[in-house]
C-alpha positions as CSV (number, residue, x, y, z in Angstrom):
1,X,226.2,-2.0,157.0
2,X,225.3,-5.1,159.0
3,X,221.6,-4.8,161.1
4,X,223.8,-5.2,164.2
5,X,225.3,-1.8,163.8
6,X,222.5,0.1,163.1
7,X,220.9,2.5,165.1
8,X,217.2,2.5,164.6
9,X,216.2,6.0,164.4
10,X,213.1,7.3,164.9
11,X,212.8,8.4,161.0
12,X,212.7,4.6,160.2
13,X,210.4,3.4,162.5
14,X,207.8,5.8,160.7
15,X,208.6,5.3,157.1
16,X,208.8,1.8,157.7
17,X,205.3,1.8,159.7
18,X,203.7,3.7,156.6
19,X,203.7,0.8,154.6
20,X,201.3,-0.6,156.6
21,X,198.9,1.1,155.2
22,X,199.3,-0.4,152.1
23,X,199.2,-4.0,154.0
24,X,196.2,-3.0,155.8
25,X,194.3,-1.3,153.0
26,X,195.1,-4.4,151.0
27,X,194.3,-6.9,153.3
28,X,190.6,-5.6,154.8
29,X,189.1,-3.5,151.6
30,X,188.7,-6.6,149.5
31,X,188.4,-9.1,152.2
32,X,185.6,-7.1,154.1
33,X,183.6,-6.0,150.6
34,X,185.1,-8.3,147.2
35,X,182.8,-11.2,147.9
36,X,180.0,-9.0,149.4
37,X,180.3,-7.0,145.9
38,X,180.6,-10.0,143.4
39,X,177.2,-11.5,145.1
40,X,175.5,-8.7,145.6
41,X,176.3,-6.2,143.2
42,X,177.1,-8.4,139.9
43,X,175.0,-11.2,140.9
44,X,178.2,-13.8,141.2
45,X,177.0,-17.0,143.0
46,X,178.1,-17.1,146.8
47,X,180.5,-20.1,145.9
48,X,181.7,-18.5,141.9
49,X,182.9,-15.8,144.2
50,X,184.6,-17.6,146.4
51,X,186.3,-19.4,143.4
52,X,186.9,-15.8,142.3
53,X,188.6,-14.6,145.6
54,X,190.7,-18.1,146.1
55,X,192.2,-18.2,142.4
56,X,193.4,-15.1,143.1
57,X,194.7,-15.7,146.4
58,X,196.3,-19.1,145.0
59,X,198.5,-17.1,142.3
60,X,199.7,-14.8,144.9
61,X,200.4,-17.5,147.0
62,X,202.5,-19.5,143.8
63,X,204.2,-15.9,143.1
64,X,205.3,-14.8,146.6
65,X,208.2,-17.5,146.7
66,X,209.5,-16.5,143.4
67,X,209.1,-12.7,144.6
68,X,211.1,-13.5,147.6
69,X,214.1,-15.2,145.8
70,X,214.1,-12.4,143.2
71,X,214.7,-9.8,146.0
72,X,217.2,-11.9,147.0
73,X,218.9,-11.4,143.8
74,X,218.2,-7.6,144.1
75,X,220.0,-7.4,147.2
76,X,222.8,-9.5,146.3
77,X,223.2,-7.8,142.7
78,X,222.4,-4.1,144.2
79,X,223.0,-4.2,148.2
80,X,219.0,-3.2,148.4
81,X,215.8,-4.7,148.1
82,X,214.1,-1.3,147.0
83,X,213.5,-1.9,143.4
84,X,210.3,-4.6,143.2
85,X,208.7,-2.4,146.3
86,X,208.7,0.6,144.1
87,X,207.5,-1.2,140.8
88,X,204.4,-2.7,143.1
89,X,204.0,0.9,144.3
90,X,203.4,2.6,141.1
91,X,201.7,-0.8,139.2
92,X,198.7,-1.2,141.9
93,X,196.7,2.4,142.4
94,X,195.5,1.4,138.4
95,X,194.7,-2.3,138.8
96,X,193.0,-1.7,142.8
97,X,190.4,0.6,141.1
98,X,189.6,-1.6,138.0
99,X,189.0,-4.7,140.5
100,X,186.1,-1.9,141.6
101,X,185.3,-1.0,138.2
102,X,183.2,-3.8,136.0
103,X,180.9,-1.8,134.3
104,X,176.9,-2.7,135.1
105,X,174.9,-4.9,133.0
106,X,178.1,-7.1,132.0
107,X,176.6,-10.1,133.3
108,X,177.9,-12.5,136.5
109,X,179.9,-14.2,134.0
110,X,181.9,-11.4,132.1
111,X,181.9,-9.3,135.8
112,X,183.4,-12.6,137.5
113,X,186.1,-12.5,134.8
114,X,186.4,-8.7,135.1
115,X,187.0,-9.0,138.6
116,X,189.0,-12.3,138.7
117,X,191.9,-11.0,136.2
118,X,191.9,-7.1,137.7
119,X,192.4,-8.6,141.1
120,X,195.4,-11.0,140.1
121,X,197.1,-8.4,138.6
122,X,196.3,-6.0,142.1
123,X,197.4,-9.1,143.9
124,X,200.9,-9.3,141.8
125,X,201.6,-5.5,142.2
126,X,201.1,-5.5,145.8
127,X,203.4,-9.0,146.3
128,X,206.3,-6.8,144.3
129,X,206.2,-4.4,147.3
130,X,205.1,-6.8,150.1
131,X,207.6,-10.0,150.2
132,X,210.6,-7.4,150.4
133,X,208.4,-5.2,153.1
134,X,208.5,-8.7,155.2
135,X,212.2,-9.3,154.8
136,X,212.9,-5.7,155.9
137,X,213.4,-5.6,159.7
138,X,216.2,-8.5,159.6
139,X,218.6,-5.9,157.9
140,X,217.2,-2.8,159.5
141,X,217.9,-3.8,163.7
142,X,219.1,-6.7,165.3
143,X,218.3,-6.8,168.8
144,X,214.9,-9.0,170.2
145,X,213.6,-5.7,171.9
146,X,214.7,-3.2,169.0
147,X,212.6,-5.7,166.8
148,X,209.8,-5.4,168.8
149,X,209.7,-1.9,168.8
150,X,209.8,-1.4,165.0
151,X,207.1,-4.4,164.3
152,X,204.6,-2.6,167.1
153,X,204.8,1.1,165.2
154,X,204.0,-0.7,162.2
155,X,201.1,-2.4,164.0
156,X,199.7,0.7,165.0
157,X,199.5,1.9,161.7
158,X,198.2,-1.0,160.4
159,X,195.5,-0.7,162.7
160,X,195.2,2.6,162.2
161,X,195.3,1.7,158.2
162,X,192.5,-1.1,159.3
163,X,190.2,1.0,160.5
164,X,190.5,3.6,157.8
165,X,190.0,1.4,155.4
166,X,187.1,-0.9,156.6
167,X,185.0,1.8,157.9
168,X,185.5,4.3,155.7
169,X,185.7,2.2,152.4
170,X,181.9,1.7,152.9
171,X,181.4,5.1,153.4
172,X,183.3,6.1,150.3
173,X,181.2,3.3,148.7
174,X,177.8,4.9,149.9
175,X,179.2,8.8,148.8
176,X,178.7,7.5,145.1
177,X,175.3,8.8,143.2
178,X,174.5,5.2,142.3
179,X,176.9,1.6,143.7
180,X,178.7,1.2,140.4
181,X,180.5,5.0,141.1
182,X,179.9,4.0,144.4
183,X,182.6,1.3,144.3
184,X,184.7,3.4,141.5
185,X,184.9,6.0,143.7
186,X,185.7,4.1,146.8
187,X,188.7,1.8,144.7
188,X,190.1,4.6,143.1
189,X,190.4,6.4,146.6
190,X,191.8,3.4,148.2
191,X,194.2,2.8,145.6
192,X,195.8,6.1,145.9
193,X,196.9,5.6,149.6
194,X,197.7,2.3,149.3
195,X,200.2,3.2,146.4
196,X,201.4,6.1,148.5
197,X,201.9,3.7,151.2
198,X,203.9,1.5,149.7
199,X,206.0,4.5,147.7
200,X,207.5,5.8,151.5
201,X,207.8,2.7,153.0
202,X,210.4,1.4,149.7
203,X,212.2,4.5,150.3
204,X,213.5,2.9,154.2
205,X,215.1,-0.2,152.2
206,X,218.7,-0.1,153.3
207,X,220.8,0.3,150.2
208,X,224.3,-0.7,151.8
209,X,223.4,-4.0,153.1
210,X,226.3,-6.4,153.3
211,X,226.3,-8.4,149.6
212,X,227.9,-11.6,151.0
213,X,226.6,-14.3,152.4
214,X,223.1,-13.9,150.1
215,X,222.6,-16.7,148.4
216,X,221.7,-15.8,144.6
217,X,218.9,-18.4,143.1
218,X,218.2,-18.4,139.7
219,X,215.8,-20.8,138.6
220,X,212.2,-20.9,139.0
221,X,212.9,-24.9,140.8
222,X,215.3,-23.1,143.4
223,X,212.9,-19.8,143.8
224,X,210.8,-22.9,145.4
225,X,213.2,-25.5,146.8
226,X,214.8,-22.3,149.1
227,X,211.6,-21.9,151.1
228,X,210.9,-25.8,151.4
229,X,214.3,-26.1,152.6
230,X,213.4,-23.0,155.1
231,X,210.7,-24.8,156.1
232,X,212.6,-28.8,156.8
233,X,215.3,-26.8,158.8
234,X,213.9,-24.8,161.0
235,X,211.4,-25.7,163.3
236,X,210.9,-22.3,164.6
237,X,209.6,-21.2,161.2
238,X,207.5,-24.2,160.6
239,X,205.8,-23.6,163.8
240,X,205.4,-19.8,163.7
241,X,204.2,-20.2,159.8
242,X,201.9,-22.1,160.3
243,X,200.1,-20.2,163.7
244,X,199.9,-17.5,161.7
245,X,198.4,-19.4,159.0
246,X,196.2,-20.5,161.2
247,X,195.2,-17.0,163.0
248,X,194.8,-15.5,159.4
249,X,192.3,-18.0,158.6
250,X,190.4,-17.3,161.3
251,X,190.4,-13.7,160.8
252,X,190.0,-13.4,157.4
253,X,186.6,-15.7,158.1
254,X,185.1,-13.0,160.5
255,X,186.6,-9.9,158.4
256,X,184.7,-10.8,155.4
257,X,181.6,-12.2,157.3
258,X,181.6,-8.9,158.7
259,X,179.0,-7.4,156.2
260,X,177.0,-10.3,156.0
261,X,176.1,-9.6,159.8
262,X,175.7,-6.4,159.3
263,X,173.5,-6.7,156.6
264,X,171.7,-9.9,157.3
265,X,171.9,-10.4,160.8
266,X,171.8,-7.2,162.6
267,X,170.1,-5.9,159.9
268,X,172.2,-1.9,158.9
269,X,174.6,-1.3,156.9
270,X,176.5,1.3,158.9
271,X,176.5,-2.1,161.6
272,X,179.6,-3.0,159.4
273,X,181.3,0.6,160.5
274,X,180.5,-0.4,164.1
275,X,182.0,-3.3,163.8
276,X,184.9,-2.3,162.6
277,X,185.3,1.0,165.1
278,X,184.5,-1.9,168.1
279,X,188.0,-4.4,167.2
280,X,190.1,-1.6,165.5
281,X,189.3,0.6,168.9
282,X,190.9,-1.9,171.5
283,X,193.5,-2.9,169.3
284,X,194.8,0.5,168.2
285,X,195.0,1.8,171.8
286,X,196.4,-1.5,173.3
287,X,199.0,-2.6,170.7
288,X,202.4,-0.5,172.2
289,X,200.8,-2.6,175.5
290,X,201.2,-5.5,173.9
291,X,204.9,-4.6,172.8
292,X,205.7,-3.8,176.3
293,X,204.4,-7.0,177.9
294,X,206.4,-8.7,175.4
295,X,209.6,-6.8,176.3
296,X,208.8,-8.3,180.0
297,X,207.6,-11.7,179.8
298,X,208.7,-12.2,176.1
299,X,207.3,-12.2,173.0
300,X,206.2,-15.9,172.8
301,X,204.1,-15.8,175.9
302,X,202.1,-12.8,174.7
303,X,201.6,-14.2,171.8
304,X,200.0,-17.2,173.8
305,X,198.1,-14.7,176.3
306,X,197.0,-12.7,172.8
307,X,195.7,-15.6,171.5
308,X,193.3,-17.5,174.4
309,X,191.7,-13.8,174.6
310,X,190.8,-13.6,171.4
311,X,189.5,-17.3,171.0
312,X,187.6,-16.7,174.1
313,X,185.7,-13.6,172.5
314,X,185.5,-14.7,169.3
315,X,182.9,-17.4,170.8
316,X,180.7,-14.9,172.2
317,X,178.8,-13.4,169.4
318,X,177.3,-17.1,169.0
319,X,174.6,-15.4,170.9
320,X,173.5,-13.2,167.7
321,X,171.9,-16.3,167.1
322,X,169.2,-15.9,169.7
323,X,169.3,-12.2,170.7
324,X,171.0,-9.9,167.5
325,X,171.9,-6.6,169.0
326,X,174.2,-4.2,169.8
327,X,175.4,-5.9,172.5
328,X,177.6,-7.6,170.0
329,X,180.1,-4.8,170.1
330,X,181.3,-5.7,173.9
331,X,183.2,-9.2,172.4
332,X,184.7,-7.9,169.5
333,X,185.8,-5.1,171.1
334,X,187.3,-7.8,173.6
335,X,188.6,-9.3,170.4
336,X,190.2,-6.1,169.4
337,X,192.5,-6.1,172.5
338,X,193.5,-9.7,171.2
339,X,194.2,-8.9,168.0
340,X,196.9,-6.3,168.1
341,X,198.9,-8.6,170.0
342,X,198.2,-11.1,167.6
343,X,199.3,-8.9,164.7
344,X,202.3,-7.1,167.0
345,X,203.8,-10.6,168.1
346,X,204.6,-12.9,165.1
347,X,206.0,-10.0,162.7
348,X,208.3,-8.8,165.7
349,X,209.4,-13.0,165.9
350,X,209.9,-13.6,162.2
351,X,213.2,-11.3,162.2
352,X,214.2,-13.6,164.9
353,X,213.6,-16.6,162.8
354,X,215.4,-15.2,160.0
355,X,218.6,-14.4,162.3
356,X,218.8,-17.6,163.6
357,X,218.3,-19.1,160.0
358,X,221.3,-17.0,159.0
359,X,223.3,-18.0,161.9
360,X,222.8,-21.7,161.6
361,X,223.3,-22.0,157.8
362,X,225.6,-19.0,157.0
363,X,223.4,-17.7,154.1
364,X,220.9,-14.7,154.3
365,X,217.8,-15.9,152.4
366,X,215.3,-13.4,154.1
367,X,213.8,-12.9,150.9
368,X,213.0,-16.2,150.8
369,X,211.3,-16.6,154.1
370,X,209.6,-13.4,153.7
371,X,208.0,-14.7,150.2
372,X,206.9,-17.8,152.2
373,X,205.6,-15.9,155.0
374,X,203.7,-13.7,153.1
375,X,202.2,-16.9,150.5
376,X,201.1,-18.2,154.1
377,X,199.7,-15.5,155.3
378,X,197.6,-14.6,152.1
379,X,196.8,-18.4,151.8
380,X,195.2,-18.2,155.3
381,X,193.2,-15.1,154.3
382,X,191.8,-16.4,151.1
383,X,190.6,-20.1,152.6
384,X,189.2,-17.5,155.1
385,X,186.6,-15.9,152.2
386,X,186.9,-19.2,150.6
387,X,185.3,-21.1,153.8
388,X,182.8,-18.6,154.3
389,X,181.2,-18.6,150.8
390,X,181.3,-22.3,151.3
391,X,179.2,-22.0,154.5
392,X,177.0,-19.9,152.5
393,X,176.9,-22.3,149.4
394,X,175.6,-24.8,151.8
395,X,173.1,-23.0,153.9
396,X,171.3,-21.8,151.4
397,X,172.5,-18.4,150.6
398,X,170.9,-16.4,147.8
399,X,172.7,-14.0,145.8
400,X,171.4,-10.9,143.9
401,X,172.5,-8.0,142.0
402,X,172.3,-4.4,142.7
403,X,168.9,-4.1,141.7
404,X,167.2,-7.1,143.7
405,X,165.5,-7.0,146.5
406,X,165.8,-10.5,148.4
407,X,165.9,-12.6,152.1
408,X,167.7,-14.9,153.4
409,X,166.4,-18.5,154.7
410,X,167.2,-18.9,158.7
411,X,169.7,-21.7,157.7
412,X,171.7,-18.9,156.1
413,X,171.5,-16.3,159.0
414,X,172.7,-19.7,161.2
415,X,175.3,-20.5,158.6
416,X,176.5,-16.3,159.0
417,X,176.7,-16.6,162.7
418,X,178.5,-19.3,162.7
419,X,181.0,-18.6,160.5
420,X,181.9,-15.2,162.0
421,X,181.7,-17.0,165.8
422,X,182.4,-20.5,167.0
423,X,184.6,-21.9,163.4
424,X,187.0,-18.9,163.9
425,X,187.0,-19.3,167.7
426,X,188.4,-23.2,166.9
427,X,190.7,-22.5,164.3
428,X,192.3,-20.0,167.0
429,X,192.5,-22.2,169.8
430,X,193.9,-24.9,167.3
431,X,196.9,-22.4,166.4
432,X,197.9,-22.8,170.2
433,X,199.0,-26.7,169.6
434,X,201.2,-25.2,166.9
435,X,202.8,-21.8,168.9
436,X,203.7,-24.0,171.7
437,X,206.4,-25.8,169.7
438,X,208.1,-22.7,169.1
439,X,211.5,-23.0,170.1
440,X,213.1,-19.3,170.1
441,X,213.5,-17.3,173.2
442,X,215.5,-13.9,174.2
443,X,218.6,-15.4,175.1
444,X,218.8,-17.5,171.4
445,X,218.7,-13.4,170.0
446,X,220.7,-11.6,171.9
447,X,222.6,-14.4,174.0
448,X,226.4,-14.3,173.7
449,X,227.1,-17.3,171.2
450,X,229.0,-19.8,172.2
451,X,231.6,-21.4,169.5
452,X,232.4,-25.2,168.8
453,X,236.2,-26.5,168.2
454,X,236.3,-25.7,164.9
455,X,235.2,-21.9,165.5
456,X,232.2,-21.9,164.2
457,X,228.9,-20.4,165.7
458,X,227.0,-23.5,167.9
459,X,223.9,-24.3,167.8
460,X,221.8,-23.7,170.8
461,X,219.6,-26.9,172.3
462,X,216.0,-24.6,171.5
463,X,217.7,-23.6,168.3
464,X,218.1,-27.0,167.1
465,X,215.4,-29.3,165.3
């Protein structure tokens, strides 16, 4: 059954939302505590750490396009893309607790290594479910609003999924009677939901999807050359890959800064929670806003509006450098409202992108954009982590393990602040000169196509290169 003739029932929109809390559990538990653990619990330098963090990031970023064309495959062999979401689904409660689990006294070394190859394997499992998860909502609703509508449901839970997991993954941490169970207990936990996440969220894949028009690719050099070609056709997916890139690097910079504020800045750990309670607050109660400003003035110019606020507050907490306090909270609760449009708005366009990439070539290869989209979107993360313990490296930083008791120079509190304020600030306001050469608007989705003199679909002037 083609997307256009499906009605998107209300049973959909929540399994399909579920699996955000897979994507969110994924994406904050190790971004907000990995590093923080490897430096201060196994006494991993600040920069090993970041090596740590980035390998693994780089593999899933070299795996996701292959991911994506074998779920092409999948769907073209099977009519669904249902089988890789359910191997990642059973594959990663197991391999999410051992990243947790390097027994004490191994060493930085050994731990590092423990770490580095539990969390590439985590990081495979969770691709096998993820890349298809992205190339979802192109089969499961056409229309621009009907997009929107799915894509801000699964916001809210991923919101909802955020703030689960980064406040209470430190608590679940602090529940264990010394921080080796403490970080068992809390991976093991985490694990679990994420896995159960991603078990309902496989069970929405449509399993009558049209077989024609996919585009089967079989080797490895064509699992890669469909995304580049993705990528030198359309500008609207060039331009929307590579804000997003951009946002996520900025993001993933303050979520795993996060605890180094807490810790060293405003000095308690339960100022991590706070944090997390002041941006997941906003966002959670603002993003169906979002969606509904989008459904007026389209989806494009709230991404734009989205964006401005949150580079705006983002600068603010600079100020920690002169006067740490609570005060704090007000911006990145500011933030918060930002970034639930920022997470709403470019999933509820890439389904747009796809379509149109469909329309113009004649070939579905949402698989393939969704492997890209997701290697992007975990690339911006990592270099997120990966810039941070760089900032550390050079400010001075000193690392410990569980056992230590140490302070930081003031060059590292500066380096801290800055990291989690003014670089992310930039990298967001530089995403704007990208999101303003986006080219696809309501009409180019749900505009009556016009037809050439040979018959076939024309090409609209935004659509174009």
């Amino acid at each position: 059954m083609d997307a256009m003739s499906r009605t998107l029932e209300r049973r959909t929109v929540a399994a399909y939302a579920v699996g955000s809390i897979a994507t969110g559990g994924f994406a904050t538990l190790p971004g907000l505590v990995l590093v923080y653990y490897l430096t201060d619990s196994l006494g991993v330098t600040a920069i090993a750490a970041g090596a740590i963090v980035t390998i693994a990031k780089v593999w899933d970023v070299l795996i996701d396009p292959v991911i994506g064309a074998r779920s092409d495959q999948s769907l073209a062999r099977t009519g669904s893309r249902r089988r890789l979401m359910m191997w990642g689904a059973l594959c990663l409660p197991a391999v999410f607790a051992l990243t947790f689990a390097a027994p004490p006294g191994l060493g930085p070394v050994i731990g590092g290594l423990w770490v580095l190859v539990a969390f590439v394997l985590c990081a495979t499992a969770f691709s096998l479910f993820q890349v298809p998860y992205v190339a979802l909502p192109a089969e499961l609703v056409a229309r621009y609003d009907e997009r929107t509508r799915l894509l801000t449901w699964r916001v809210v839970v991923l919101i909802v999924a955020v703030l689960l997991f980064g406040a209470g993954g430190p608590v679940l941490r602090d529940l264990g009677g010394d921080e080796a169970s403490g970080y068992l207990l809390m991976g093991v936990v985490a694990g679990v939901l994420i896995g159960c996440g991603m078990f309902v969220a496989s069970r929405v894949a449509p399993v009558d999807v049209a077989r024609a028009n996919v585009r089967p690719t079989a080797s490895l050099a064509q699992n890669y050359s469909g995304g580049v070609g993705a990528l030198r056709r359309s500008r609207a997916f060039r331009t929307l890959l590579a804000t997003y890139m951009l946002q996520g690097l900025a993001t993933g910079l303050m979520l795993t800064g996060a605890q180094y504020v807490a810790t060293w800045v405003l000095h308690s750990e339960l100022a991590v929670t706070l944090l997390f309670v002041a941006l997941i607050g906003p966002a959670l109660l603002l993003a169906p806003a979002w969606g509904a400003l989008a459904r007026r003035v389209g989806k494009e110019r709230a991404f734009v509006l989205a964006s401005v606020v949150f580079a705006v507050a983002a600068l603010l907490p600079l100020g920690l450098l002169w006067t740490p306090g609570p005060w704090v909270y007000a911006p990145i609760a500011l933030a918060g409202t930002a970034y639930a449009g920022m997470q709403t708005l470019p999933l509820a366009m890439l389904p747009d992108v796809i379509s149109d990439d469909a329309r113009r070539t004649g070939v579905r290869q949402a698989g393939v954009i969704g492997g890209l989209w997701s290697a992007g979107e975990t690339a911006g993360l990592a270099f997120g982590a990966t810039l941070l313990t760089v900032t550390l490296a050079l400010t001075g930083y000193v690392e410990s393990t569980a056992s230590d008791t140490v302070s930081q120079p003031d060059s590292a509190v500066v380096g801290i602040v800055v990291a989690f304020s003014i670089v992310p600030s930039a990298i967001v306001a530089a995403s704007l000169l990208t999101l303003r050469r986006y080219p696809l608007r309501r009409l180019d989705v749900d505009g009556p196509l016009t037809h050439g003199a040979d018959g076939a679909p024309a090409v609209s002037r935004e659509q174009g290169q």
